[in-house]
N, C-alpha and C positions, 0 to 999 in steps of 0.2 A: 504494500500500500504506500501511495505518495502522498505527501501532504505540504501542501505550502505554507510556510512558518517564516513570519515576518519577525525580524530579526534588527533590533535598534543599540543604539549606545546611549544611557543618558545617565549623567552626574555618575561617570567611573562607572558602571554597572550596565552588563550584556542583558537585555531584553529579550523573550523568545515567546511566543506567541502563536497559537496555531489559525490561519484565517479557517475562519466558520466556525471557531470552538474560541469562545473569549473566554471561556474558564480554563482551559489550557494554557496556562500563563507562569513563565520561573522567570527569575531575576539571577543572574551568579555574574560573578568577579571575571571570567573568562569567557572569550566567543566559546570557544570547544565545551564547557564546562556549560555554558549555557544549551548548546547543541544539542547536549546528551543528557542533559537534564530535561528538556522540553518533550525530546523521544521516550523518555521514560515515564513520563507524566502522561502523554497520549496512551504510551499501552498503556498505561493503569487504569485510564480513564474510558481507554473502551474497553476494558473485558470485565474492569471491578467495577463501574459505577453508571455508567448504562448498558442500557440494550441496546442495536444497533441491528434491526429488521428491516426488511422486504415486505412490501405491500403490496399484492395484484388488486387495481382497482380496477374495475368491470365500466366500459362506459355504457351510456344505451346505443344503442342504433344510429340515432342523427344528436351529433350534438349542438348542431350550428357552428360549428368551426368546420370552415371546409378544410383546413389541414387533419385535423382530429378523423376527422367522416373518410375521410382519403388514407389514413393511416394503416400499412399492412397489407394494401391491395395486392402490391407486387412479390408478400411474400413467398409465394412457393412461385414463382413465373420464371421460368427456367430461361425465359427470355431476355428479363428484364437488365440481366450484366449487359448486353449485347447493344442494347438501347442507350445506354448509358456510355457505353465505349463509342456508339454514332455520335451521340451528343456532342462529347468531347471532343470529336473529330472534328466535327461542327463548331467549338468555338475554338478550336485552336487556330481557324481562322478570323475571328476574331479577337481584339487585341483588347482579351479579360485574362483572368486567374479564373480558376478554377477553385471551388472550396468542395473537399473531398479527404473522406478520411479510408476511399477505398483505392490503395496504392497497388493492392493486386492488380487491378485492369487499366490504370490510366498512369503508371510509370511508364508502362511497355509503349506510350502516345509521344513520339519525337518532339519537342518544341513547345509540349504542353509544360504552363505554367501552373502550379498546383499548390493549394495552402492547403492546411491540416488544422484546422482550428480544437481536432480534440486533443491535441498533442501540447502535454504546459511545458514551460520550461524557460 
């Protein structure tokens, strides 16, 4: 698991901080000492003092979001890599990026320019 942990200096004292967890929070004398005191506090904090589940929520039928309603169509469509690889084809004529976090079929596209927005770092 990655976790991004924001990480300050103020009045002589290393700050560590977990974003999305503000109770995840040490103060120590060293960045390294800080480091590993902030990782140690996260495991404790997810296994001894919460729960940290999965929820399948059921939508109905039409939700009014035509994204939502549209969700899943293409899941078993044995076609739908292929469409996607046209697409691509398609704008690597024109002069956009791509945002795509599927590098399987659209690395193998010469000149295609390509972001990965689920990638942090």
């Amino acid at each position: 698991m990655i976790c991004d942990v924001i990480l300050t200096k103020e009045k002589g004292k290393y700050i560590a901080r977990v974003k999305g967890w503000p109770e995840v929070r040490v103060e120590e004398r060293s960045r390294d000492q800080a480091i590993s005191s902030v990782k140690s506090k996260l495991v404790d904090y997810l296994t001894k003092e919460i729960e940290l589940i999965q929820v399948d929520v059921p939508l109905p039928g039409k939700t009014g979001n035509p994204w939502l309603d549209k969700f899943g169509w293409f899941k078993d469509d044995p076609t739908f890599d292929d469409l996607q690889v046209e697409m691509a084809s398609f704008r690597r004529e024109q002069p956009a990026t791509l945002i795509t976090r599927n590098h399987r079929d659209f690395d193998q596209i010469p000149s295609l320019t390509i972001e990965d927005w689920s990638i942090t770092g």
